[in-house]
Structure formats: C-alpha cells, structure tokens
VEXDREN-2710 file (C-alpha; in Angstrom, 1 decimal):
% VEXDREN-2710
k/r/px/py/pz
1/UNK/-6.5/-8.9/29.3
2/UNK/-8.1/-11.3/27.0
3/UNK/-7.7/-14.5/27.5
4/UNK/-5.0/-15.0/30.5
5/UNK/-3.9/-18.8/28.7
6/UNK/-5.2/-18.1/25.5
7/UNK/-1.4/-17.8/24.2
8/UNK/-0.9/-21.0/25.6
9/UNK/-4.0/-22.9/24.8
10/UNK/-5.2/-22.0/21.2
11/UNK/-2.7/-22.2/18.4
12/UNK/-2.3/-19.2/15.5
13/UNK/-4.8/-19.4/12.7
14/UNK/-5.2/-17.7/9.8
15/UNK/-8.0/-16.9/7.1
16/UNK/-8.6/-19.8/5.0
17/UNK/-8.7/-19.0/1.4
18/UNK/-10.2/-20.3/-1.5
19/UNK/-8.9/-23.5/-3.5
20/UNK/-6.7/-22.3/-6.2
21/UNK/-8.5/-23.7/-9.2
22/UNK/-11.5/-21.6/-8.2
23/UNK/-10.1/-18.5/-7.7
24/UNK/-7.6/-17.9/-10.5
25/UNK/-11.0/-17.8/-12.7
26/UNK/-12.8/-15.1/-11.2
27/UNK/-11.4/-11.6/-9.3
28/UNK/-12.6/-11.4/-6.3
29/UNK/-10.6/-11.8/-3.1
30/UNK/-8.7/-14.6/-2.4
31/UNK/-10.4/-15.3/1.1
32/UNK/-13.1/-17.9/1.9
33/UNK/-15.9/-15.2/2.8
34/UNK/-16.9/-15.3/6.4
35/UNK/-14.1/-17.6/7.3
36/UNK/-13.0/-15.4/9.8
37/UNK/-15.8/-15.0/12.4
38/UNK/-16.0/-18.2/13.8
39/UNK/-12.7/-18.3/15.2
40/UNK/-11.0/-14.7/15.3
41/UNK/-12.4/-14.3/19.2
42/UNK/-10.1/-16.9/20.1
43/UNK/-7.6/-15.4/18.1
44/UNK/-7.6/-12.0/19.7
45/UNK/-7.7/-13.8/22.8
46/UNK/-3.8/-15.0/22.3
47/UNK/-3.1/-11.4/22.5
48/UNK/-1.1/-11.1/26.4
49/UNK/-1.8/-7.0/27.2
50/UNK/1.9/-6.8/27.4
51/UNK/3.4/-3.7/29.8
52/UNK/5.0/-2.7/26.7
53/UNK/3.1/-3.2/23.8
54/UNK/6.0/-3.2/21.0
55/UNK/2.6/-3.8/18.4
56/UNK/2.7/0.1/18.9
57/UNK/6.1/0.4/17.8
58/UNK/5.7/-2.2/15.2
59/UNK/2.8/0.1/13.7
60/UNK/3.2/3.8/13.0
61/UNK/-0.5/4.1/13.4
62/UNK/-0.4/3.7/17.5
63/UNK/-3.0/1.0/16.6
64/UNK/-4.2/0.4/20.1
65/UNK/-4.4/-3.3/19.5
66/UNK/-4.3/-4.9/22.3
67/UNK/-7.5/-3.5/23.6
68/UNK/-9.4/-3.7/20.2
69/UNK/-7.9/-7.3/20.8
70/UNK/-9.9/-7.7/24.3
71/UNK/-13.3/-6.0/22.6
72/UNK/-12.9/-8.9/19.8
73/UNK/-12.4/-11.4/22.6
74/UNK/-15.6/-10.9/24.3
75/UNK/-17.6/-10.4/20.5
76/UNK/-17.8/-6.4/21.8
77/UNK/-17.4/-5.4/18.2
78/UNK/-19.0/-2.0/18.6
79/UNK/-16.3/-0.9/21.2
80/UNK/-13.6/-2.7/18.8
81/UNK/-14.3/-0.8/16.1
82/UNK/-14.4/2.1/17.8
83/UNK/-11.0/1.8/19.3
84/UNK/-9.9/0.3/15.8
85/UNK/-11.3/3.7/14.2
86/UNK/-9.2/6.5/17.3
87/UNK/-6.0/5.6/15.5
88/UNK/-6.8/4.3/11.6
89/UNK/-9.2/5.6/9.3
90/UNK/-9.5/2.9/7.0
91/UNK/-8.9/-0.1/8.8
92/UNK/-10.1/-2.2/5.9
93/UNK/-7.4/-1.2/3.7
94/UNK/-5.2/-2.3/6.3
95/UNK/-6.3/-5.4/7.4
96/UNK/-6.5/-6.9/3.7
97/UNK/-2.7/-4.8/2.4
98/UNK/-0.5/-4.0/5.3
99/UNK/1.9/-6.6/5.4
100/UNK/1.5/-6.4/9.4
101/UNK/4.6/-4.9/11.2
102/UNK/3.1/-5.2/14.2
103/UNK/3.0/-8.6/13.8
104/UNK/6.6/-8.9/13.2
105/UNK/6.9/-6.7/16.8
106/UNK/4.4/-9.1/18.5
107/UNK/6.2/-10.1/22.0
108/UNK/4.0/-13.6/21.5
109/UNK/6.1/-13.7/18.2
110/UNK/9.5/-14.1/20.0
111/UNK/9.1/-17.9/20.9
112/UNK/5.7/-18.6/19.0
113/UNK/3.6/-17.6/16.1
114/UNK/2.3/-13.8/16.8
115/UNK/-1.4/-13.2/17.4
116/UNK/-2.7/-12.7/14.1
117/UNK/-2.9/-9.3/14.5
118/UNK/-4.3/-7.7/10.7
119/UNK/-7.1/-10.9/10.6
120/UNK/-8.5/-9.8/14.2
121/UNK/-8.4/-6.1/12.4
122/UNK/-10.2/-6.9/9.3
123/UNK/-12.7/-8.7/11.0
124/UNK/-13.2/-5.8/13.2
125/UNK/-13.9/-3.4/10.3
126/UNK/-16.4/-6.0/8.2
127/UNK/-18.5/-6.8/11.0
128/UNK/-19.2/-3.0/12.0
129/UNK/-19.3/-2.0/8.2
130/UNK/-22.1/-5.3/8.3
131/UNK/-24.0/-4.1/11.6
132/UNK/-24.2/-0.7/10.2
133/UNK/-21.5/1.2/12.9
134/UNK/-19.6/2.8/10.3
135/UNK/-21.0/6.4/10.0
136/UNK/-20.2/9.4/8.8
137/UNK/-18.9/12.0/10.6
138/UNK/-19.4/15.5/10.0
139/UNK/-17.9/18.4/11.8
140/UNK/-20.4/20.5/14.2
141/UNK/-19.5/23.7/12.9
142/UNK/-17.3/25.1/9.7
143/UNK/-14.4/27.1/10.1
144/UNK/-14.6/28.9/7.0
145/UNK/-11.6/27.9/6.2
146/UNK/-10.7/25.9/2.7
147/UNK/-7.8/23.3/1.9
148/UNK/-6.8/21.4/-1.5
149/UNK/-5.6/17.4/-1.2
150/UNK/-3.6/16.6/-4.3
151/UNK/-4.1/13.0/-4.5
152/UNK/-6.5/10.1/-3.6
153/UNK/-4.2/7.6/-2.2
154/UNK/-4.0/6.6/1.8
155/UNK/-2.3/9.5/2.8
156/UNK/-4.5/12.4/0.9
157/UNK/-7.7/10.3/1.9
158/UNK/-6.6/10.3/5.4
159/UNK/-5.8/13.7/5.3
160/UNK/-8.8/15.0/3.6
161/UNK/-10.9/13.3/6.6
162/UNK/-8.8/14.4/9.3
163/UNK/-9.0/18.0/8.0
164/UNK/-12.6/17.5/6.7
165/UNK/-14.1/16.5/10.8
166/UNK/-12.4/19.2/11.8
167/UNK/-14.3/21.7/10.2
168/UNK/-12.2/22.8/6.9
169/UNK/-14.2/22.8/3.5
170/UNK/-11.7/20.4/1.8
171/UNK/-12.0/18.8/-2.2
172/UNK/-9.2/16.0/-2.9
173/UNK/-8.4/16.6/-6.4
174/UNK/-7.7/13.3/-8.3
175/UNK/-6.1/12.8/-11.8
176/UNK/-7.1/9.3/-12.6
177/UNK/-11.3/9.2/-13.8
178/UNK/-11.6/7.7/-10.4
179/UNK/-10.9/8.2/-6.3
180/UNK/-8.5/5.9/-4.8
181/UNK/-5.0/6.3/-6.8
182/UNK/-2.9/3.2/-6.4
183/UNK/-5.8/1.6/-4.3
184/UNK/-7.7/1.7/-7.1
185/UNK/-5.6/1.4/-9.8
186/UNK/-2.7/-0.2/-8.4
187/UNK/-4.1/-3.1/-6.3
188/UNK/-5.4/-5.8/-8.2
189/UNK/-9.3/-6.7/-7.3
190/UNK/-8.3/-10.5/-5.8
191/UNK/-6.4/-8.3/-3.1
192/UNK/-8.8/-5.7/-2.0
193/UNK/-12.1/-5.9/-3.5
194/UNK/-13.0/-2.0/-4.5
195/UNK/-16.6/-1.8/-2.9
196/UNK/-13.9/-1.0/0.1
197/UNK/-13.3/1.9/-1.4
198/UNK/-16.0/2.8/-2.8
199/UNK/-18.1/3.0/0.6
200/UNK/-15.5/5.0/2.3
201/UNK/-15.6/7.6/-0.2
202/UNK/-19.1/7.6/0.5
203/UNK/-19.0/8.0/4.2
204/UNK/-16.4/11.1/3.3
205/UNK/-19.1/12.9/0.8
206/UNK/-21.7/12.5/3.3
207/UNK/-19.0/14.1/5.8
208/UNK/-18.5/17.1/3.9
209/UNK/-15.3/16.2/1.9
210/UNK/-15.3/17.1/-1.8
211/UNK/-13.6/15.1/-5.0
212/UNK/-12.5/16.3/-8.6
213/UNK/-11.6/13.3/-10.5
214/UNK/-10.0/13.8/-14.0
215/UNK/-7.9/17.0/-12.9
216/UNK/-4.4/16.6/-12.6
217/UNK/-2.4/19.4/-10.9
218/UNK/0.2/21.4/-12.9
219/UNK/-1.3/20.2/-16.1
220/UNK/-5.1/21.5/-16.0
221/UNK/-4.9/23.4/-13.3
222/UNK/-1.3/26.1/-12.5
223/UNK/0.1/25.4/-9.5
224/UNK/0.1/28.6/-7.8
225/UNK/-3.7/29.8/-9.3
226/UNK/-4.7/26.8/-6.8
227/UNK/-2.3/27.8/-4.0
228/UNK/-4.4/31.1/-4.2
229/UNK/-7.5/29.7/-4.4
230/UNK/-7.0/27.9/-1.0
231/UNK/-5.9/28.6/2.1
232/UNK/-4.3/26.0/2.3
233/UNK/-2.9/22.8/-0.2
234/UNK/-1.8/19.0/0.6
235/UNK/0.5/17.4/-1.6
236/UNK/-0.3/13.7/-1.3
237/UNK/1.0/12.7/-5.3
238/UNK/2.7/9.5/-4.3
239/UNK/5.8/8.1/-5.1
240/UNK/4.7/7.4/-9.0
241/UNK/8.1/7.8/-10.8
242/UNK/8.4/4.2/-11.7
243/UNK/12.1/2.6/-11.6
244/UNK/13.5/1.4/-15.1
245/UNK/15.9/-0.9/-16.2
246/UNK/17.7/0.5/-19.2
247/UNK/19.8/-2.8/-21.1
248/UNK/19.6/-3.1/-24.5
249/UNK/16.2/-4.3/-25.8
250/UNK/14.3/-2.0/-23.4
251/UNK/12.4/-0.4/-26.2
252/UNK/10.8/-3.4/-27.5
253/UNK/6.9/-4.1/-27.5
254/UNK/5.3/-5.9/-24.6
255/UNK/8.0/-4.5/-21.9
256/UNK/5.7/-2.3/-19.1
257/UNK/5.9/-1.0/-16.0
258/UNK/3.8/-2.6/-13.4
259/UNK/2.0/0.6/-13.4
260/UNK/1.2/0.4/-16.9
261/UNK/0.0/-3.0/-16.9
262/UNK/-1.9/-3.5/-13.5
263/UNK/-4.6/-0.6/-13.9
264/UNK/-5.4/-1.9/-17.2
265/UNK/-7.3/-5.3/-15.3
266/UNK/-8.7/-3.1/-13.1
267/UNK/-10.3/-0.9/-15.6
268/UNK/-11.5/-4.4/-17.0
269/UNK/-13.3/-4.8/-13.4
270/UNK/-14.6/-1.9/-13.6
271/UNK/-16.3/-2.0/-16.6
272/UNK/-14.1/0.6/-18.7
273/UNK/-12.5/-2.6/-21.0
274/UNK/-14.1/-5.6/-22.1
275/UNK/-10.8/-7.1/-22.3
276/UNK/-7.3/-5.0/-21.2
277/UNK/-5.2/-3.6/-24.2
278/UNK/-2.2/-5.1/-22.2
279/UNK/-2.9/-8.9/-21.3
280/UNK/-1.0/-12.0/-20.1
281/UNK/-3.4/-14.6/-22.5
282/UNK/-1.5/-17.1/-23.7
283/UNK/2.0/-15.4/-23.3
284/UNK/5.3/-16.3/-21.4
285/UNK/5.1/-13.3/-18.7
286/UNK/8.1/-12.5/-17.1
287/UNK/8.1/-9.6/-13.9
288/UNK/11.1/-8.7/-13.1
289/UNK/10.8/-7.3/-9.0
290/UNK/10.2/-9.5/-6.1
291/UNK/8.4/-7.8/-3.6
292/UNK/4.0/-7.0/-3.5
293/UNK/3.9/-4.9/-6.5
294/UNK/5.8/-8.1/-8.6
295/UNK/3.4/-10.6/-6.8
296/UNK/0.8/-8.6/-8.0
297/UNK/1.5/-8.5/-11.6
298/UNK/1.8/-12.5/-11.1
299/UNK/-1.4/-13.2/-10.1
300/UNK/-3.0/-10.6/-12.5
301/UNK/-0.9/-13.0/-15.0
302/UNK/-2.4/-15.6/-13.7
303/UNK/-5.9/-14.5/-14.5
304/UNK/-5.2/-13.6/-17.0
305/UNK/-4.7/-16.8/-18.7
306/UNK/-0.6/-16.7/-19.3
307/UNK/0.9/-19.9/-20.7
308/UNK/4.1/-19.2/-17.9
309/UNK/5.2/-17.0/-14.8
310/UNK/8.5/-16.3/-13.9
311/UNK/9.6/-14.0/-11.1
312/UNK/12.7/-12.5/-11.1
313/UNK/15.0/-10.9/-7.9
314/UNK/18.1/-9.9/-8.1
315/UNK/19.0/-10.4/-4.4
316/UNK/19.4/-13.9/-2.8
317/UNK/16.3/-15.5/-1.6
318/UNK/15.6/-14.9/1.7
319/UNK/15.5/-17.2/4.7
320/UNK/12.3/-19.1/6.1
321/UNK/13.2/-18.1/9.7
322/UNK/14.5/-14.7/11.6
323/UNK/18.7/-14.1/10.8
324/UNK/20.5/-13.2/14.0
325/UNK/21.1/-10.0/12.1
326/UNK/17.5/-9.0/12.5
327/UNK/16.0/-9.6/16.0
328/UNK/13.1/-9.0/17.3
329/UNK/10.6/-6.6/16.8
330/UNK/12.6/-5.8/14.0
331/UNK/10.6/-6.4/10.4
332/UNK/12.2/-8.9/9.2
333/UNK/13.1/-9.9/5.4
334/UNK/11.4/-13.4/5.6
335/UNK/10.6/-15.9/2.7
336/UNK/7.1/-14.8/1.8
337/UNK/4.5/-17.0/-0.3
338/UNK/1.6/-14.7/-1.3
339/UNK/-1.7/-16.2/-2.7
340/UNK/-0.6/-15.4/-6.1
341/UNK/3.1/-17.3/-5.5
342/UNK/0.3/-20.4/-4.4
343/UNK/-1.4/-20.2/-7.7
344/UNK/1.9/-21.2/-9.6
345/UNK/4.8/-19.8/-11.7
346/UNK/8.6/-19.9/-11.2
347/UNK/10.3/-17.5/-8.9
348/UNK/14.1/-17.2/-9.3
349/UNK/16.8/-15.4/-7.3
350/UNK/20.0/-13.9/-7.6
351/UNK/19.3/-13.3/-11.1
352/UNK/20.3/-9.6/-13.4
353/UNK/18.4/-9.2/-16.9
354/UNK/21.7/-8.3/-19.6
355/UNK/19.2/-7.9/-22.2
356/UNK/15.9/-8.2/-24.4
357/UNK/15.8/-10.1/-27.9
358/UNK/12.6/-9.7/-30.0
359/UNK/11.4/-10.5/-33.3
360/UNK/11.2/-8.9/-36.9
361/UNK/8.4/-6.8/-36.0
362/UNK/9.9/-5.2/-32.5
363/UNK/8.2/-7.6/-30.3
364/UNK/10.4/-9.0/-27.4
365/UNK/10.5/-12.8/-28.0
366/UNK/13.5/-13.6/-24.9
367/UNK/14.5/-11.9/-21.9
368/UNK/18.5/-13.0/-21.3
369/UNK/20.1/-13.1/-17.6
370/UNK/22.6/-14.2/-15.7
371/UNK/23.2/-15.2/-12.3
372/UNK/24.9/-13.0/-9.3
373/UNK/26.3/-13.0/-6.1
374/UNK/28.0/-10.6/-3.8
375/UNK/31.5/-10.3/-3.3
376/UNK/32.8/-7.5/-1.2
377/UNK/29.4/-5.8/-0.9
378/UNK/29.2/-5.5/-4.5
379/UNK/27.4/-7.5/-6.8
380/UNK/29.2/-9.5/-9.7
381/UNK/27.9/-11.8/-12.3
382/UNK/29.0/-15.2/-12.2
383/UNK/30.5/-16.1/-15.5
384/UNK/29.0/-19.5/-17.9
385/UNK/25.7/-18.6/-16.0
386/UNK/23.8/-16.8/-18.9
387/UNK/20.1/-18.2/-20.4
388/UNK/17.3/-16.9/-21.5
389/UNK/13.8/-17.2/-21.0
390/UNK/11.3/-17.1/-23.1
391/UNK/9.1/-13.6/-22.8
392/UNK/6.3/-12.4/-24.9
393/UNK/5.1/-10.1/-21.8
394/UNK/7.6/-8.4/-19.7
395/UNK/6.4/-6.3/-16.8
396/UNK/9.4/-3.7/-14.6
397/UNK/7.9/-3.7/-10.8
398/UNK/11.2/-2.5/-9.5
399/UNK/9.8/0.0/-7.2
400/UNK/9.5/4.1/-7.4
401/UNK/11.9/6.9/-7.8
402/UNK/9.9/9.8/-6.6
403/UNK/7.2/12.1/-7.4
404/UNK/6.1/13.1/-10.7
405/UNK/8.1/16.0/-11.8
406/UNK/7.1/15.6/-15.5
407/UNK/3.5/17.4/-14.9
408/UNK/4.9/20.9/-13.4
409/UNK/3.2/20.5/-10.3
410/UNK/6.8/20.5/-8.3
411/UNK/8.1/23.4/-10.3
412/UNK/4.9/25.7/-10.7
413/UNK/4.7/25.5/-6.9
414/UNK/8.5/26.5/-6.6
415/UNK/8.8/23.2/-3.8
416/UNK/12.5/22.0/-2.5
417/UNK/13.8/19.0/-3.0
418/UNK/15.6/16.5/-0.2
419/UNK/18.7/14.6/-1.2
420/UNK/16.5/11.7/-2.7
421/UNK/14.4/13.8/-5.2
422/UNK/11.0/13.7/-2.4
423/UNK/9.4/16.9/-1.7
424/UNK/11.4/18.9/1.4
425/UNK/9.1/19.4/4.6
426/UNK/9.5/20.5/8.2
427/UNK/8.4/19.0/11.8
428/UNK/4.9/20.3/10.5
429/UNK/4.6/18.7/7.7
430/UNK/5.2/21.8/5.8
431/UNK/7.4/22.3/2.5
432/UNK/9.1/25.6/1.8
433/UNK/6.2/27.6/0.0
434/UNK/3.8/29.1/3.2
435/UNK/0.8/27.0/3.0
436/UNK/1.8/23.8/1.3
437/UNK/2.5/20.8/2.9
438/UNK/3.4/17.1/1.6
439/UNK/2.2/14.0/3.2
440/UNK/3.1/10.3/2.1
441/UNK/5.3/8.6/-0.6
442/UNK/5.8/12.3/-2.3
443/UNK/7.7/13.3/1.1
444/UNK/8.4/9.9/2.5
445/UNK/9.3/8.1/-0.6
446/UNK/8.3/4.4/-1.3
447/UNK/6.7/2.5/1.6
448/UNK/3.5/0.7/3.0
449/UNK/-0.1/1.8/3.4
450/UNK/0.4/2.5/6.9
451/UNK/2.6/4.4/6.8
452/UNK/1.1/6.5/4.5
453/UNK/-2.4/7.0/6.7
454/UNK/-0.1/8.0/9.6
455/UNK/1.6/10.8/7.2
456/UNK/-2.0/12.3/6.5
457/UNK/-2.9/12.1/9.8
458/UNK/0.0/13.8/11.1
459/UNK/0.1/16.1/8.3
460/UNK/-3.5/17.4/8.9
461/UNK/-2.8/18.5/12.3
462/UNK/0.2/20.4/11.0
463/UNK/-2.4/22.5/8.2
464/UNK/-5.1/22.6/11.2
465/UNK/-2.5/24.6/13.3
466/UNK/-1.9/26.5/10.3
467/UNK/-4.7/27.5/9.5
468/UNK/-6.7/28.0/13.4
469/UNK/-3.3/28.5/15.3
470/UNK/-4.0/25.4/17.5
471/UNK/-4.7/21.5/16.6
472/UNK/-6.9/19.0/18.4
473/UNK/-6.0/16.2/15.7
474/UNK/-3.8/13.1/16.4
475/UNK/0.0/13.4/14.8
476/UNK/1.1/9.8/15.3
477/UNK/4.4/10.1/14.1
478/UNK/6.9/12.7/13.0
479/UNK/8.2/13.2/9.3
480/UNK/11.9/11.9/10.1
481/UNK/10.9/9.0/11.8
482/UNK/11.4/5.1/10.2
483/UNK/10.1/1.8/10.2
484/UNK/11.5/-0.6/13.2
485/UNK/14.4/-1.9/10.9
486/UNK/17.9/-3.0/11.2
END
C-alpha cells in the first residue's frame, strides 16, 4: 500500500489548467505544463490497495492501478511505467481522453472524491517518455507470418503492436494522409497535443510495424486481393457512419457533421491550411450533441473566434451528484463541465431542432427548436415553447451509426452483419470470412478510447492463435462484454 492515511490526510487535486483568456488564443493543451509533478505522489498515495480493486472492473484495460499507484508514491517512475505499459499501450492517450471509469469505480469514491486516477497515469507516461524509458520493442525472432490492420485509430494501433512484438510482419493501412484516425483528425489539438502520436508511431516503425497512409480499403485496394495477400487482416475501420438529423432545412450551407468540421482545424495545426475552409470566425455556431465530440466542436468554436456558442441536448440535464438509480462503481451520467464548457457559450437541454431557415442564397441564417419532456417513456414537445436561435455555423455531433459501408470494404470482403449494422465476430475476435477479424468501434460500435485498446489487444491474440496455433498475448476482455453500467 501507498500511503496507509493518505486517503484521510490529503485531499483530491486535480491538474491546474491554464487561465481561459490565454488559452482560447493559442491550441495547445489546456493544462498548466508540469503542474502535475509536484503533487501527483501524494495523489497516488490516496489510493487504499483495496482486496478488490473495482478500478479493474471500472477499466477494461485490467490497468493494474493500484500498484502503478504505490510506484508513483515512492517517485519509482521506472517500475510505474512499466506496470502502466503490461496492460495499456498508449497510456498517454488515455490519461489526457479517457473520461476515467475507473474513477467512477474507485472504492475511495463511495464517501469521498476518488484518487485521481487518469492524472497519476498521465504523469506516469510523460515522465518516462521525458527520462527516456519509453523504447521500442522489437520481437527477437520473425514468424514469417504477415497481417493487414485496416485502420489507425486505438484499436488497429494497439493491435498492430501487439501482433507486431510478437513477431508477425504487420503494415496498418490508413486512409487519411496521416496515422492516427480520429486521434488525429478527430481530437482537437487543446485535448491531446499530436507529438503524442507522433512519437508512438515512431517507437512502432522502429519496432518493425509498417504504415500506408492515403490507401483506403475497398476503394484503392479490392477487398479480397488484400485478404490474399495476407495471411491474415484486422478490421479496425471505426464507427465513422456519422448520425444525421433529417428536418427540413438540412441541406442548407454551413450545416456539418462534427466530422466534417473538426479535422479541418487540425489540418490547420498541421500545417495543411493556413486558415480551415470551414470556420467558426465571427459566426453564431450552434452544435447540436452534448457529449465529448459536441464539447469539442465548442471549443474548436471558440478558437476559432465565433461571435456565440450554443449547445444543444435533447435529454434533460443531468444531476451534479450520483441518482440512487446508478450506484456505485457504476459510470455514472453526471453534470460534466469540460475546459471548453469553461471557456463560455450557452448549453441548453431538453431541447429538439424542428427546422433550419436560411437566406436567399442557401445559407442557414436560424436554427428553430422547441422544448421536450418525457411522458410515458416517450418524448413529446411541449407546445408555445418554440424559438429560434440565430445560426450561421451549425455542426451534427450526434454520435455514429456504424462502419463505413459506402467504400465496399464490408461487401468485397463478403463480412456479416449483427443486429446493429457492426461487423459480426466470434469469442476470437474473428468475423465470418477465415482470416479476418474486427476489433473496435467497427465491431463494438460507438464507445471510449479504452475500450477500443482492449479490443486490439484482445483481438491480436485471437489472429496470433490463428495464425501459430497458440497465443502468449494478453486478451483483457471478451467481445460480448460491456461497460459497468446500469
């Protein structure tokens, strides 16, 4: 254990970030640099070594946390990292996007503030990336075997390494110009700076993995010519299908997808734009979506110099504190002010869009709503609520419908479907077609970074098996299993 009283005698405290006026002017991440250090051993020292950690079931990593917890305690950050690294393979991603589950199963948590779990990780991972610990891994000896990742996100990354230290000659295929998919493109640069990434994927060339950026599967390359050219293929295409909102007034200019407007800043950052061909600058922005993927697109409007921010939810805000109807270690659905809700703009619940209303020239002008509530587990407007708001920029982040079925990938590989349109796979991992196996949001649907790592972990050691008949790799969790929810 830790610190025996430290969950008695030091209070929770977070990472400090920067004053709002500063930040909103420049991209890079929201947190005072180095803020961390000086008091995270303390923090990890709140951690109790419970009998039962329920941190572990909190995470579907198996983050072993409360020893990487002890290691931070006593400043071992060598032996932290290396527990940190037995069970994640990108910690950093974590610590800075997860939004900490194992927080929210933190025994600590049921009658105080949880150890801050994802701040002790984070810290972990920059100070052995900043004492040089991180290294690349290469396998002692090839098996002569070769595999195809579809997809640069968590889950193919994390499955390309897995596969990669085990000996397999392995090239991630990518369709965007760069590695990282919606790390990269999707995660705005005051979230997760994308030097993160970009050192990773240089620890993974120097381990053997290969990438092919600019190659989208289905479109430039058939299916089945690259089933044959491996021995084996991992789907790891995401969840990308973006959901719509089809009311009249939909097809008027400045209405985007999230997905459609956030990779356009990031190309900014990264030097493809000088300014994005989609931008906030002096508009009335409205997102309409409450959850990360909406905060995003607030803060990117922020930035971006928008005249107003409004969020919109259709579901009643949620409560400040636990409901009785989800108890601990349960994730709760709590009240949740990001960095970009602290920079400013309106957030409004319990709200449906009827309609769009633009202007002579097909630009949307007003976005027109009206409250809702439920009554019998349905939801009903409530009549003599409807207004409008003015909307020059309207971004959709309303969440994903499934994988891409539009490129041919699904059909050219001849791949079953489940009952919610992801791609069908077995306790291996494996979808119908011998060879080809799915791991993340394409199988799993929508969810959170972590849970994506753990799908390319666990689907690695399902191709490893197929292709050497035995597996050494780690399979934290199955493909039917769920977050710790009510």
């Amino acid at each position: 254990m830790a610190d025996p009283k430290g969950f008695l005698t030091t209070g929770r405290e977070v990472a400090k970030t920067r004053p709002v006026e500063e930040r909103v002017k420049d991209w890079n991440e929201v947190y005072v640099p180095g803020s961390l250090l000086p008091i995270i051993s303390k923090q990890a020292g709140r951690c109790m070594d419970c009998g039962i950690p329920f941190c572990h079931n909190g995470c579907p990593l198996g983050n072993l946390i409360p020893e990487w917890n002890d290691y931070a305690y006593r400043e071992d950050w060598a032996a932290a990292s290396e527990r940190l690294h037995a069970t994640n393979n990108f910690p950093e991603f974590t610590g800075r996007l997860c939004p900490a589950p194992c927080e929210a199963a933190c025994v600590l948590g049921i009658n105080q503030p949880a150890v801050t779990i994802k701040n002790v990780e984070v810290s972990i991972i920059d100070k052995a990336w900043g004492a040089g610990d991180v290294k690349p891994q290469p396998p002692e000896r090839l098996s002569g075997k070769t595999v195809a990742v579809i997809g640069s996100g968590p889950a193919g990354l994390a499955a390309a390494q897995q596969l990669t230290r085990a000996g397999h000659t392995v090239a991630v295929y990518e369709r965007a110009d760069r590695i990282g998919g919606l790390l990269r493109y999707g995660i705005p640069e005051f979230k997760m700076e994308k030097r993160h990434i970009n050192r990773r994927i240089e620890q993974m060339r120097a381990e053997g993995t290969k990438f092919r950026t600019g190659v989208e599967i289905g479109r430039d390359i058939d299916a089945a010519q690259l089933r044959r050219r491996y021995d084996a293929v991992v789907i790891a295409a995401g969840a990308t299908v973006s959901r719509d909102l089809p009311v009249p007034g939909r097809e008027l200019k400045g209405i985007h997808f999230a997905m459609e407007y956030l990779p356009l800043a990031n190309k900014v950052q990264e030097g493809d734009y000088v300014a994005p061909p989609i931008t906030a600058e002096g508009k009335h922005v409205v997102v309409i979506g409450g959850g990360d993927t909406g905060a995003d697109c607030v803060g990117t409007a922020h930035r971006q110099g928008a005249a107003s921010v409004t969020q919109l939810e259709i579901m009643p805000r949620p409560g400040e504190e636990r409901n009785a109807n989800q108890p601990w270690p349960t994730f709760p659905m709590l009240y949740k002010v990001t960095s970009a809700h602290e920079e400013g703009g309106e957030r409004v619940y319990s709200v449906s869009t009827t309609h769009f209303e633009g202007d002579e020239d097909g630009n949307v002008q007003y976005l027109h709503l009206v409250e809702v509530e439920f009554k019998d587990g349905k939801l009903e407007q409530k009549p003599g609520t409807e207004r409008k708001l003015p909307a020059q920029l309207v971004t959709l982040a309303m969440g994903f419908t499934g994988t891409d079925r539009s490129n041919g990938l699904v059909e050219q590989f001849g791949l079953e479907l489940d009952e919610r349109g992801n791609v069908a796979r077995d306790a291996d991992f494996a979808t119908n077609v011998d060879g080809v196996f799915v791991a993340g949001d394409a199988g799993r649907g929508q969810s959170l970074i972590v849970w994506a790592i753990a799908e390319g972990r666990s689907a690695a050691r399902g191709v490893d098996r197929y292709l050497t008949g035995a597996s050494e790799l780690p399979a934290p969790i199955r493909p039917t299993d769920r977050a710790l929810t009510v």
